[in-house]
BAFI-455328 format. One record per residue (C-alpha): residue number from 1; x, y, z. Coordinates in steps of 0.1 Angstrom, whole numbers, plus 5000, padded with zeros to 4 digits. Last residue first. Example, Ala and Ser with C-alpha at 12.3 -4.5 7.8 and 13.67 -1.06 7.14 Angstrom:
<sites>
site i 2&east 5137&north 4989&up 5071
site i 1&east 5123&north 4955&up 5078
</sites>
This chain:
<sites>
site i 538&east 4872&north 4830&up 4740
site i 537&east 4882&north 4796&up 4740
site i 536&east 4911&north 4789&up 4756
site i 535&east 4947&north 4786&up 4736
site i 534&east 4956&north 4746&up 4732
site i 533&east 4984&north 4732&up 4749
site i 532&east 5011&north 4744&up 4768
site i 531&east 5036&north 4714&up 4761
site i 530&east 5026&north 4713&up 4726
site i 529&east 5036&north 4753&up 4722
site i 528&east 5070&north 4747&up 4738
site i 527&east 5074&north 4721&up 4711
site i 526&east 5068&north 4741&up 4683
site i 525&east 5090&north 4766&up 4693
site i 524&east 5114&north 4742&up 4704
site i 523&east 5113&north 4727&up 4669
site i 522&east 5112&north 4762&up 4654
site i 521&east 5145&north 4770&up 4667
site i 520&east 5159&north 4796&up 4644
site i 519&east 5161&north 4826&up 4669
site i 518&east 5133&north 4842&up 4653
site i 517&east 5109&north 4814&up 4656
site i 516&east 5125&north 4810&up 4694
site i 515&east 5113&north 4843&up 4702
site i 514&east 5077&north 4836&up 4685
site i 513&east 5070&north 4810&up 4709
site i 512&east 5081&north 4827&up 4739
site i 511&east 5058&north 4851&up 4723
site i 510&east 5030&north 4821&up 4720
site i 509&east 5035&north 4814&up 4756
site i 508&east 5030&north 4848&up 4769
site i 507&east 4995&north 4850&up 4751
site i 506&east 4985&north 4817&up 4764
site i 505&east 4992&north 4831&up 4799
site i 504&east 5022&north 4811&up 4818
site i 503&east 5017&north 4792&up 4849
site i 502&east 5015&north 4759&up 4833
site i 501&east 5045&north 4764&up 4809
site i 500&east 5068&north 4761&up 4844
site i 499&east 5093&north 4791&up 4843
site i 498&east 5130&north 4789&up 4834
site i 497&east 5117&north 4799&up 4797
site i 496&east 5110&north 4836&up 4814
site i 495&east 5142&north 4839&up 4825
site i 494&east 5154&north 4831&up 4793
site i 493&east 5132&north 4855&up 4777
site i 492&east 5151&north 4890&up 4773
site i 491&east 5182&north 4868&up 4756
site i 490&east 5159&north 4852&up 4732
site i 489&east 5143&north 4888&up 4721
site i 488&east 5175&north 4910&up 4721
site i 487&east 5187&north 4896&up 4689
site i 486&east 5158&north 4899&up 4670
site i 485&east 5157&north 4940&up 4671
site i 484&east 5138&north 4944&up 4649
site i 483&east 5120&north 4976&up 4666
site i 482&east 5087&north 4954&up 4659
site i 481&east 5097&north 4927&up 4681
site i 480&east 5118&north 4952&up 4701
site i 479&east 5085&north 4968&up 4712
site i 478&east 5064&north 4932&up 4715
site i 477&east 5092&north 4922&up 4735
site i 476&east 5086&north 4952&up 4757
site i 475&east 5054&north 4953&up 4765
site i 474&east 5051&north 4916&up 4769
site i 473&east 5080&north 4919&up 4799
site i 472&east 5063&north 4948&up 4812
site i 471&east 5031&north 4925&up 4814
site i 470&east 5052&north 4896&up 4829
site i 469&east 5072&north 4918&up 4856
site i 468&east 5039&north 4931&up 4867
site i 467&east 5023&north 4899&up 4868
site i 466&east 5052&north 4880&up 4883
site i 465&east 5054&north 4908&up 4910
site i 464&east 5013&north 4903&up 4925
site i 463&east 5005&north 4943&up 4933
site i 462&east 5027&north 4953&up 4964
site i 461&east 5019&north 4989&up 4951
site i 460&east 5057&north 4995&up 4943
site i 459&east 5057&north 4965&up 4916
site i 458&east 5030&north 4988&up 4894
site i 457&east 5053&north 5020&up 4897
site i 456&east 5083&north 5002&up 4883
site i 455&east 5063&north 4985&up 4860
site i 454&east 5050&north 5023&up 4848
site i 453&east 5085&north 5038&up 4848
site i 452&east 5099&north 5007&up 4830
site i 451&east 5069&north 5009&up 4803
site i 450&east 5079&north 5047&up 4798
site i 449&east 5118&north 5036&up 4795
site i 448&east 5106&north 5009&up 4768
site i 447&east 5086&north 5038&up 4748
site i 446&east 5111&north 5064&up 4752
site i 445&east 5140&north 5042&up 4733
site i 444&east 5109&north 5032&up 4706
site i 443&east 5102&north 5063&up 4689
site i 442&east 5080&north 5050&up 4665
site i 441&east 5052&north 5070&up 4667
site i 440&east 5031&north 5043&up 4676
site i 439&east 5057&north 5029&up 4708
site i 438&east 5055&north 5066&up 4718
site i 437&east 5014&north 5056&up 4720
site i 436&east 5020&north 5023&up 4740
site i 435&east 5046&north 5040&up 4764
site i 434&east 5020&north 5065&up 4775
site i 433&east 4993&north 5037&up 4781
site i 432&east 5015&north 5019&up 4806
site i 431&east 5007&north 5052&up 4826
site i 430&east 4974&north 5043&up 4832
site i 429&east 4981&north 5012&up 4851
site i 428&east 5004&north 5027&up 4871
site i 427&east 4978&north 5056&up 4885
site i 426&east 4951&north 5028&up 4890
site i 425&east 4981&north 5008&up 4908
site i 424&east 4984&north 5041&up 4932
site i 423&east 4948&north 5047&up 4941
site i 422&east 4958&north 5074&up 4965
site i 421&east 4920&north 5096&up 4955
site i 420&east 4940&north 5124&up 4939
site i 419&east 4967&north 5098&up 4921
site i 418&east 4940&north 5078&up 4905
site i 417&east 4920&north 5107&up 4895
site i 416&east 4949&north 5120&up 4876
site i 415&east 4960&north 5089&up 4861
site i 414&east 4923&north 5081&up 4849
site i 413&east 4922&north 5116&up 4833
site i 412&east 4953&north 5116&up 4813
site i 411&east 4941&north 5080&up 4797
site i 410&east 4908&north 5089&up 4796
site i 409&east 4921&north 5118&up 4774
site i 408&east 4947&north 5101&up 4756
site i 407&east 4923&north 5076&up 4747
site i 406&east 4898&north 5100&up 4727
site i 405&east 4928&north 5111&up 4705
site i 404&east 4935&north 5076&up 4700
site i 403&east 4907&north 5059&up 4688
site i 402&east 4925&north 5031&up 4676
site i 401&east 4887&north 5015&up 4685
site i 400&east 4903&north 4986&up 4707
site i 399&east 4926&north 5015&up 4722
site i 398&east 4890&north 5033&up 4728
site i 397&east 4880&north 5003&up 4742
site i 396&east 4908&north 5001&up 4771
site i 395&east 4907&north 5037&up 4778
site i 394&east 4871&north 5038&up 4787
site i 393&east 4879&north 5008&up 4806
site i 392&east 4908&north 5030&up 4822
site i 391&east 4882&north 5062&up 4825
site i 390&east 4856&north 5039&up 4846
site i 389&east 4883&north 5029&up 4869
site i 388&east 4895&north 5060&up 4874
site i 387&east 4856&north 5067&up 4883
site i 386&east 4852&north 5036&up 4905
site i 385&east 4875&north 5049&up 4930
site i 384&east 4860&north 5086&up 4930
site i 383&east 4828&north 5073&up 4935
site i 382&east 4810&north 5111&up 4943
site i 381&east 4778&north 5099&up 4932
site i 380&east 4769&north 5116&up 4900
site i 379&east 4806&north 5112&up 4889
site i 378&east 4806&north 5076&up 4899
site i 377&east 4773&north 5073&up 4881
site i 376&east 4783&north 5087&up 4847
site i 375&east 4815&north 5070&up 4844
site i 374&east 4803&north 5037&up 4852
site i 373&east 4774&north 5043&up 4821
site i 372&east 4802&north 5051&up 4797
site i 371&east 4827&north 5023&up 4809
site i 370&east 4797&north 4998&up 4808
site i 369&east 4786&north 5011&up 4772
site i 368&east 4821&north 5014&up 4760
site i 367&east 4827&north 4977&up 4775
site i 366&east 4796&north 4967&up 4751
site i 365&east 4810&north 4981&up 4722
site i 364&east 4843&north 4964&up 4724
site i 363&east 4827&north 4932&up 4736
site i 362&east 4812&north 4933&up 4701
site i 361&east 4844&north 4921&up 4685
site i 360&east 4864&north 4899&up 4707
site i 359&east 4834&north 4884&up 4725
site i 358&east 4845&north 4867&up 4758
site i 357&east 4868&north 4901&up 4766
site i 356&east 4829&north 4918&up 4779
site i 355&east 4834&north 4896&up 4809
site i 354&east 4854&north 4921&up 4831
site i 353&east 4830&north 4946&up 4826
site i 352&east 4805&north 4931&up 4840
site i 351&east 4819&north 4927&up 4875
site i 350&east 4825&north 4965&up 4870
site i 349&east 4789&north 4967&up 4863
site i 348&east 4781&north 4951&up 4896
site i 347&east 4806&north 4971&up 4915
site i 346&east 4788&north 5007&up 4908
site i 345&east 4760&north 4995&up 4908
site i 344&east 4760&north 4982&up 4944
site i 343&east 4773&north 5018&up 4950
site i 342&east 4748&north 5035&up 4932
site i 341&east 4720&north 5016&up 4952
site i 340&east 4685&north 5011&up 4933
site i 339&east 4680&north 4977&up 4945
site i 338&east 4662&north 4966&up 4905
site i 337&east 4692&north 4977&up 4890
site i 336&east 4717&north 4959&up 4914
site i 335&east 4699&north 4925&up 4909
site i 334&east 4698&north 4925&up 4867
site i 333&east 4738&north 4935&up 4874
site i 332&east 4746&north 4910&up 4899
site i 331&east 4727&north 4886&up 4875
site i 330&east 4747&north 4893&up 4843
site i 329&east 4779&north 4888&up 4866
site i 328&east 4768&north 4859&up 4873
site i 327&east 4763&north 4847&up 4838
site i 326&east 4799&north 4858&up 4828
site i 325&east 4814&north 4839&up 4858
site i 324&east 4793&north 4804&up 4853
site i 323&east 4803&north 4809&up 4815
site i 322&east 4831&north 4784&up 4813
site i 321&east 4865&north 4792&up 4798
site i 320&east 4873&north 4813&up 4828
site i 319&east 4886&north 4844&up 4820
site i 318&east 4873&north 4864&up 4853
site i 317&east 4857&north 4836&up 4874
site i 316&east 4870&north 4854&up 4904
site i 315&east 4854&north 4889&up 4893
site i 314&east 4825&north 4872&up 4883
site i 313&east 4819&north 4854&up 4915
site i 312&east 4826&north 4892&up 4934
site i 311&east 4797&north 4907&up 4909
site i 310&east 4778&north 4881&up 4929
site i 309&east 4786&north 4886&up 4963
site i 308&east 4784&north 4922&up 4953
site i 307&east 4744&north 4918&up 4939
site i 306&east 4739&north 4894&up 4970
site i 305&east 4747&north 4924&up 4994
site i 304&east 4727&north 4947&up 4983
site i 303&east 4698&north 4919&up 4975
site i 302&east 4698&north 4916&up 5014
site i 301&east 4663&north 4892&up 5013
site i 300&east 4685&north 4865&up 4994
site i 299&east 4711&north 4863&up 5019
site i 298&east 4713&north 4830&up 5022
site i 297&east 4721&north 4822&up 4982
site i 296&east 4749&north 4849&up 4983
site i 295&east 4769&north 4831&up 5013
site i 294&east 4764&north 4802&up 4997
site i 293&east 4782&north 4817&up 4964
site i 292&east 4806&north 4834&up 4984
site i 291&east 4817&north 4801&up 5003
site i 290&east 4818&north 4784&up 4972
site i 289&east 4839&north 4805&up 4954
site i 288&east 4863&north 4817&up 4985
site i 287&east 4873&north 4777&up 4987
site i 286&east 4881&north 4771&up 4952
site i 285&east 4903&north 4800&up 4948
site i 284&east 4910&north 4798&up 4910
site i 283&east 4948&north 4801&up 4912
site i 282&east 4967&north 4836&up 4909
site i 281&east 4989&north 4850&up 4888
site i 280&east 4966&north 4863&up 4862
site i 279&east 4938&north 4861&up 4886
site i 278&east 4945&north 4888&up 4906
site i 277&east 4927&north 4907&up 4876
site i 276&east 4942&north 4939&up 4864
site i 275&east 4915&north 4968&up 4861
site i 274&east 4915&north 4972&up 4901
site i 273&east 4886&north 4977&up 4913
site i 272&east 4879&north 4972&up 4950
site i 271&east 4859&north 4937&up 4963
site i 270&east 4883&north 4933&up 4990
site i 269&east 4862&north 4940&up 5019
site i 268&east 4834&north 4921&up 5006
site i 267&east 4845&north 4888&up 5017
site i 266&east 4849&north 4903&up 5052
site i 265&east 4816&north 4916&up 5049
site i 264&east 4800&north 4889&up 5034
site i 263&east 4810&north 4865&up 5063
site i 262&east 4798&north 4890&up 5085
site i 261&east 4765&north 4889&up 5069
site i 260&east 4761&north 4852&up 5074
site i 259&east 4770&north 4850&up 5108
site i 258&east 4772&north 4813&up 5109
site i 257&east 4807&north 4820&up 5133
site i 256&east 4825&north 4797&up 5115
site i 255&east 4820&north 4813&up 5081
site i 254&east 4843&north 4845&up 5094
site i 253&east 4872&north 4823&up 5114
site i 252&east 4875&north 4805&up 5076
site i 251&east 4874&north 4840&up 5054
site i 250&east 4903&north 4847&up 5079
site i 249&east 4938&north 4835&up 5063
site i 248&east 4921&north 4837&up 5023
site i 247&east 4909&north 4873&up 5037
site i 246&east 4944&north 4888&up 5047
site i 245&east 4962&north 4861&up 5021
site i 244&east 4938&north 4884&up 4988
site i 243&east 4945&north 4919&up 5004
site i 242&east 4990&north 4914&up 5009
site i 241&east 4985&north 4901&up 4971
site i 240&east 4966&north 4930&up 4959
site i 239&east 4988&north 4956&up 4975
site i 238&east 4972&north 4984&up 4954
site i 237&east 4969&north 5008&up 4981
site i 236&east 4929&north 5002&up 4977
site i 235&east 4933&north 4966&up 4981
site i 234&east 4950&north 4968&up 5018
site i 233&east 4929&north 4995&up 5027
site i 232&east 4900&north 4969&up 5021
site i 231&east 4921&north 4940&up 5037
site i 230&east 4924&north 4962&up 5068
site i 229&east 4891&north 4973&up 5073
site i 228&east 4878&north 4935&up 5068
site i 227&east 4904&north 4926&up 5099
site i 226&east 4895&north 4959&up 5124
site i 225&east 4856&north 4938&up 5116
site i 224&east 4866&north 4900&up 5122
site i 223&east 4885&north 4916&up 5153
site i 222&east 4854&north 4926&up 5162
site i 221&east 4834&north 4898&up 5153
site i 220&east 4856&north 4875&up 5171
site i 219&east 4857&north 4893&up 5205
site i 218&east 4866&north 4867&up 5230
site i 217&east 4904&north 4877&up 5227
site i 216&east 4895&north 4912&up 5243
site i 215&east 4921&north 4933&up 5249
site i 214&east 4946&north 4910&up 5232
site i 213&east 4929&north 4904&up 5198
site i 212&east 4916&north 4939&up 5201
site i 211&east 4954&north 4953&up 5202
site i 210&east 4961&north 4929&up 5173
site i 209&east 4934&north 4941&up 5152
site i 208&east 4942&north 4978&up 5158
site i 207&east 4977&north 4976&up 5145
site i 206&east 4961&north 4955&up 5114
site i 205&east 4940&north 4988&up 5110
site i 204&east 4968&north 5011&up 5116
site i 203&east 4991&north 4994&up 5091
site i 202&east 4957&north 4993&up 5065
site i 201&east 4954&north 5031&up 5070
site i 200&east 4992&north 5038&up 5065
site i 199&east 4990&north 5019&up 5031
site i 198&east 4956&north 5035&up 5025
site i 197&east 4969&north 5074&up 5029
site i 196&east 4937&north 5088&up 5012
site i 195&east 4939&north 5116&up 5035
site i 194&east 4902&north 5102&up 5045
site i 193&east 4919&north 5067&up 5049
site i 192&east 4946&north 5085&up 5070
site i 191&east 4918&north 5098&up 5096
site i 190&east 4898&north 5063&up 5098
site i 189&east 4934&north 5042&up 5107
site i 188&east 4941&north 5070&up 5131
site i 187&east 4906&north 5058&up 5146
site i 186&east 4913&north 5026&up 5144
site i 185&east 4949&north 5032&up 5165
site i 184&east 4932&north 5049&up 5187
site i 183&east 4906&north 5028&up 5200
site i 182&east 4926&north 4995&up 5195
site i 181&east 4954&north 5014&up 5210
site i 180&east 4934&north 5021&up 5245
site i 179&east 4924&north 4987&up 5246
site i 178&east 4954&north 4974&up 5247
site i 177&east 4971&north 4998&up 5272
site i 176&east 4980&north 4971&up 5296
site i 175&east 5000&north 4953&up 5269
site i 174&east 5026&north 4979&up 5268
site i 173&east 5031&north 5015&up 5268
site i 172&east 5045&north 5012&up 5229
site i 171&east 5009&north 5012&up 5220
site i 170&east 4995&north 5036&up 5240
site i 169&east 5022&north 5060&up 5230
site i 168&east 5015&north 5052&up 5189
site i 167&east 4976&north 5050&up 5192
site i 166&east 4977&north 5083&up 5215
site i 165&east 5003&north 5101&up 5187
site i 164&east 4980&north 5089&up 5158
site i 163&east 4947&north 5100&up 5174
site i 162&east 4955&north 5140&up 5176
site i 161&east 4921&north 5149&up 5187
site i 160&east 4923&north 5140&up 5223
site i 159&east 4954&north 5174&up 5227
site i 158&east 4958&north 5181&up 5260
site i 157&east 4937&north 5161&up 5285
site i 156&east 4942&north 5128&up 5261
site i 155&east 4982&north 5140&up 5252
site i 154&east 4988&north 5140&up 5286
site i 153&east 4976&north 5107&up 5295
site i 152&east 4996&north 5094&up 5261
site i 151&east 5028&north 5112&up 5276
site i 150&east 5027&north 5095&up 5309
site i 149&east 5019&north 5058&up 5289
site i 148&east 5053&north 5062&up 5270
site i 147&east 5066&north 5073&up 5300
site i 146&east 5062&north 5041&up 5318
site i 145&east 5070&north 5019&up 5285
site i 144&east 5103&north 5035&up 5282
site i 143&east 5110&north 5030&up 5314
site i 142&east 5104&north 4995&up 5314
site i 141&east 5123&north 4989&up 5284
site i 140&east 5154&north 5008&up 5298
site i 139&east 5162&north 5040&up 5286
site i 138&east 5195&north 5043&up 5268
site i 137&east 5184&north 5039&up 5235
site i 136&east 5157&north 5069&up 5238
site i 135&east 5188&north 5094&up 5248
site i 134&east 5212&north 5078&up 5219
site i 133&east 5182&north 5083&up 5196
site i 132&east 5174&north 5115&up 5205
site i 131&east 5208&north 5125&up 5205
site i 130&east 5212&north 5107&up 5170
site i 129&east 5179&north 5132&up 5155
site i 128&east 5200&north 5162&up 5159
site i 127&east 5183&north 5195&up 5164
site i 126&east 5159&north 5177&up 5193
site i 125&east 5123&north 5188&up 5194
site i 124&east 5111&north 5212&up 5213
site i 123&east 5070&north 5227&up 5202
site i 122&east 5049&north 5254&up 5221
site i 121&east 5059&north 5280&up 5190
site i 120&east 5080&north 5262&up 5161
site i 119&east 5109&north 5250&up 5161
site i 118&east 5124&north 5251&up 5198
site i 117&east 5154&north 5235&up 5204
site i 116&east 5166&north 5207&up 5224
site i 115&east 5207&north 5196&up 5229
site i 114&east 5217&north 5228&up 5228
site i 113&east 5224&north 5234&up 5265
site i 112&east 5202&north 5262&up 5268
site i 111&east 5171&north 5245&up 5258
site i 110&east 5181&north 5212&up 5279
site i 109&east 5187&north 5244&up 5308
site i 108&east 5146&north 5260&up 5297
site i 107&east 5131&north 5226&up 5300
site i 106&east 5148&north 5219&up 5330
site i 105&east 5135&north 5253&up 5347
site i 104&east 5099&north 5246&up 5332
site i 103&east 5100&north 5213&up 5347
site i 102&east 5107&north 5229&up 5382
site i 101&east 5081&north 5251&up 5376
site i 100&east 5060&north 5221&up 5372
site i 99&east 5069&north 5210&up 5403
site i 98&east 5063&north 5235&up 5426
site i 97&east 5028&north 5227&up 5438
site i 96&east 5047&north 5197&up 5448
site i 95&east 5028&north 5163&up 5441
site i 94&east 5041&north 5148&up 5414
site i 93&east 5027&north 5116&up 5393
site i 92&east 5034&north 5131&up 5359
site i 91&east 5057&north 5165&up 5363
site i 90&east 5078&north 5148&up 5332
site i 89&east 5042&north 5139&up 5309
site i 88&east 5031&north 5174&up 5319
site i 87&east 5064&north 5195&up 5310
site i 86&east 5062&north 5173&up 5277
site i 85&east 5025&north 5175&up 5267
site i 84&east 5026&north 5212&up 5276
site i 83&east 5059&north 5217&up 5252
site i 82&east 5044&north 5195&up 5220
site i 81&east 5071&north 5171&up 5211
site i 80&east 5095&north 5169&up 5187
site i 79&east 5121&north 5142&up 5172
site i 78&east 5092&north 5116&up 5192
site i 77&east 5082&north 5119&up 5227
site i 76&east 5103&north 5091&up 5246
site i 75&east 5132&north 5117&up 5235
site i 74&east 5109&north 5141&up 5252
site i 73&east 5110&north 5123&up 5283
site i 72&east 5142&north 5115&up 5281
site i 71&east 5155&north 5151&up 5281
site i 70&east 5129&north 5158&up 5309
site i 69&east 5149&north 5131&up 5328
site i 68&east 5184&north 5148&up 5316
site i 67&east 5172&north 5184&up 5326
site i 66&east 5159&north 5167&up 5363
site i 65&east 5195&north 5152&up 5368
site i 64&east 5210&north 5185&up 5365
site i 63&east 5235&north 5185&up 5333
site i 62&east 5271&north 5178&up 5334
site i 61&east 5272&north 5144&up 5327
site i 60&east 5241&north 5144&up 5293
site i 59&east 5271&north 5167&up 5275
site i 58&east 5298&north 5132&up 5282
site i 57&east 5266&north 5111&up 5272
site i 56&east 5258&north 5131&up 5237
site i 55&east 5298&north 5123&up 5229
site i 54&east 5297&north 5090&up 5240
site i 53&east 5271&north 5079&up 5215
site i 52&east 5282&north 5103&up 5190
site i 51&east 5320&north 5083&up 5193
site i 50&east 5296&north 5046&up 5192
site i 49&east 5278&north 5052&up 5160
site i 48&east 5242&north 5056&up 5165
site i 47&east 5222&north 5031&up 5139
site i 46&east 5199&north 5042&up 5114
site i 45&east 5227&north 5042&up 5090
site i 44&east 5229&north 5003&up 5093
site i 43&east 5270&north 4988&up 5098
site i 42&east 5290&north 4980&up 5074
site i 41&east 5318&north 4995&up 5087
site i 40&east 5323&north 5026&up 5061
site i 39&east 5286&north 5028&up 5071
site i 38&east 5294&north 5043&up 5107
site i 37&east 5325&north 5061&up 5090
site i 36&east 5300&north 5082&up 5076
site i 35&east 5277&north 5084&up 5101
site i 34&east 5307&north 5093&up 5124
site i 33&east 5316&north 5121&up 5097
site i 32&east 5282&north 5136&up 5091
site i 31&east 5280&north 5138&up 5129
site i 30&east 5311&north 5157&up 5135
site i 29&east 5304&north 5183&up 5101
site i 28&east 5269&north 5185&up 5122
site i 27&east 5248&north 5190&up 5088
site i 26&east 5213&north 5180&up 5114
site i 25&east 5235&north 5145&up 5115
site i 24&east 5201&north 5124&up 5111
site i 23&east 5183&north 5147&up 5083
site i 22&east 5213&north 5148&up 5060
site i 21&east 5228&north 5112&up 5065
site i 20&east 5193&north 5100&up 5056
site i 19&east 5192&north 5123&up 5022
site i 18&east 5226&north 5107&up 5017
site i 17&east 5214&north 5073&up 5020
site i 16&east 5189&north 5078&up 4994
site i 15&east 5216&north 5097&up 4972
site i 14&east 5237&north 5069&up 4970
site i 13&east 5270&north 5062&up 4990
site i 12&east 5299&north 5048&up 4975
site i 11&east 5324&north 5033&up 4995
site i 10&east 5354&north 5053&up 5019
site i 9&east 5334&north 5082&up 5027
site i 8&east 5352&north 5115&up 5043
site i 7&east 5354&north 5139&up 5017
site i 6&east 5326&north 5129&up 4997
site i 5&east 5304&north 5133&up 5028
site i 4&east 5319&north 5166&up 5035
site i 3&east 5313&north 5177&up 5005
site i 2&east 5278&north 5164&up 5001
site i 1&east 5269&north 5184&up 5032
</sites>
């Protein structure tokens, strides 16, 4: 198919669009070529160029009117289609004892014609993806909605268990099927959390919430509820940023109701580990402190749910220069040991963790001890989140150590936990390691394309940009730096010097700093480093 492509294109196309060109032509030399000339145009490959379009109609003119309804049908369907859901979705609504042999007789001329095939047994699904299209374009919006809801009654008789079909046809049937797609869509939300699919699980949640919101707009807690689900599937895909607005835009709704252990829950829903702090790019959130802190204090007699509140204040407070985080963390942990509850464990000592940077020298030991005794419960407990985790701490003080034999390990085991329980910024996070030890051995052309590979796998999680950009940004000057490579340095930070001093880390500002040293500008340097003032206590 290349070929052809090559043969015909008039711009470059890449490989990604290629792929596309592949799957929507079927290799149809005709289709290949219209796509082609399609995005010649400037036009979107997902489109149906106008010569297919006519094409699939001038085949659609000589068939029976009941072949081209089923055709619609199953183009309402999907690319394929189950062949009892079809034949019962197009004989919906008749009466004639004969009708469905009339569907089968349709069935069996759209089968003939070319235009549906048969991949597996009791499936049809259309060879070429742009007659399906062309067919589903040309329905109405109104008819599309009516069969939309045929095919979701079928699937319910015919096949209840397959959830993500009934929330996607109930959903495109309109308003009238609200309810209907809240249930369905949460419950395909459920199934592709257990598949570990959290990006898909938080679009089926937030699907959900706005089918709830208009089945049943009275029903705050509920929606309050499809909304926690969806921050926490949010977090665990690593979209950090997409998490942190969900709750910021709700937390409000949530405290209004006075339903105090609603309020945690939807505070709690993003309480995930995720090694990085949001806090690097984001502000101290005023509002989400006090509330969990008041929130903590009234549920007193639900120490579960205090000890989290808590270990969430230390998580916030996360290098702050006061100790109001560190000491809260200390009391999510004293409260978590006395509940019992692996789980509340679990996030108190990673609450701890993040405190054990305030001491530059013992905190090494003491973020052994908490990555040592994390380890040990998620794997007694089946925590598979807070076991990756566990291995990336572990990481983190055997790097203090220069232990690197022992590092490699956690490091080859977090990645591999990460990517078996979908934790994708776990899995990024741990591959930054890999470009740190070829940066050791001095092979330094490896070690910046290992730190693009793990940005570029960071960024892809919807984790906060600026802070991925920043750390691979650190990683590499601090390669070149010791590469000397000087002349790279000032050139790599201009961007970076565009940016307001304020919303720099200390540790960014004295490279800047060093950059300009290098440069012969220690006058800028100097006054860069006025302008930021002085480094935070540790």
């Amino acid at each position: 198919m290349d070929a052809l492509v090559d043969e015909w294109a008039l711009v470059g196309i890449d490989a990604t669009t290629r792929a596309v060109i592949a799957d929507r032509s079927g290799g149809n030399p005709f289709y290949v070529r219209e796509l082609v000339r399609l995005i010649a145009s400037g036009q979107d490959v997902a489109a149906v160029p106008g010569g297919v379009r006519d094409v699939v109609r001038q085949r659609l003119a000589v068939l029976p009117a009941e072949t081209v309804t089923l055709l619609r049908v199953a183009a309402v369907g999907g690319r394929e289609i189950d062949t009892d859901v079809l034949l019962t979705a197009a004989a919906a609504g008749g009466t004639a004892p004969d009708l469905d042999d009339g569907a089968v007789d349709a069935l069996e001329l759209a089968l003939v014609s070319g235009l549906l095939v048969e991949p597996a047994p009791g499936r049809v699904g259309f060879g070429h993806a742009l007659v399906r299209d062309t067919l589903y374009d040309d329905l109405s919006s109104v008819r599309r909605a009516r069969w939309h809801g045929r095919i979701a009654s079928a699937l319910e008789v015919l096949r209840p268990d397959d959830v993500t079909a009934l929330a996607h046809h109930h959903e495109s049937a309109g308003p009238s099927h609200a309810a209907a797609t809240a249930r369905y869509a949460a419950a395909a939300a459920d199934l592709a959390e257990h598949r570990w699919a959290y990006t898909d699980a938080a679009d089926w949640w937030a699907r959900a919430e706005s089918a709830r919101r208009t089945a049943g707009p009275d029903d705050v807690a509920g929606v309050l509820r499809l909304r926690a689900r969806q921050i926490r599937a949010a977090q665990l895909a690593g979209d950090v940023a997409r998490s942190r607005s969900l709750r910021e835009d709700i937390l409000p709704v949530a405290a209004a109701t006075g339903d105090h252990e609603l309020t945690a829950e939807i505070i709690l829903a993003a309480d995930v580990p995720t090694i990085w702090s949001p806090r690097s790019v984001h502000p101290q959130d005023h509002y989400l402190l006090g509330l969990t802190r008041a929130t903590a204090d009234r549920l007193a007699g639900r120490p579960d749910l205090r000890a989290r509140l808590l270990a969430v204040v230390a998580t916030e407070l996360e290098g702050d220069p006061d100790d109001a985080g560190y000491r809260a963390g200390l009391e999510a942990l004293e409260v978590a040991r006395a509940h019992g509850d692996p789980t509340v464990l679990a996030h108190a000592l990673y609450g701890r963790y993040l405190h054990t940077y305030r001491d530059l020298v013992d905190g090494i030991e003491e973020r052994r001890a908490v990555g040592a005794e994390l380890l040990d419960l998620a794997r007694r407990h089946g925590l598979g989140q807070f076991e990756a985790a566990a291995q990336l701490i572990l990481l983190q003080a055997c790097c203090a150590r220069a232990d690197w034999a022992a590092a490699d390990v956690h490091a080859a085991d977090a990645v591999t936990l990460a990517e078996r329980y979908g934790l994708p910024l776990l899995a990024g996070i741990g591959l930054w390691y890999r470009g740190l030890r070829l940066a050791l051995a001095g092979r330094w052309a490896e070690a910046e394309a290992a730190y693009d590979t793990a940005s570029a796998a960071v960024s892809t999680t919807g984790f906060y940009r600026q802070s991925a950009e920043l750390t691979w940004w650190v990683s590499v000057f601090c390669l070149r730096l010791s590469a000397g490579r000087y002349a790279e340095l000032l050139d790599m930070t201009r961007s970076v010097l565009d940016a307001t001093s304020p919303d720099l880390s200390a540790e960014t500002v004295e490279l800047l700093a060093v950059a300009l040293l290098v440069d012969g500008r220690p006058e800028e340097a100097r006054e860069l480093l006025d302008r930021s003032g002085p480094p935070p206590r540790p």
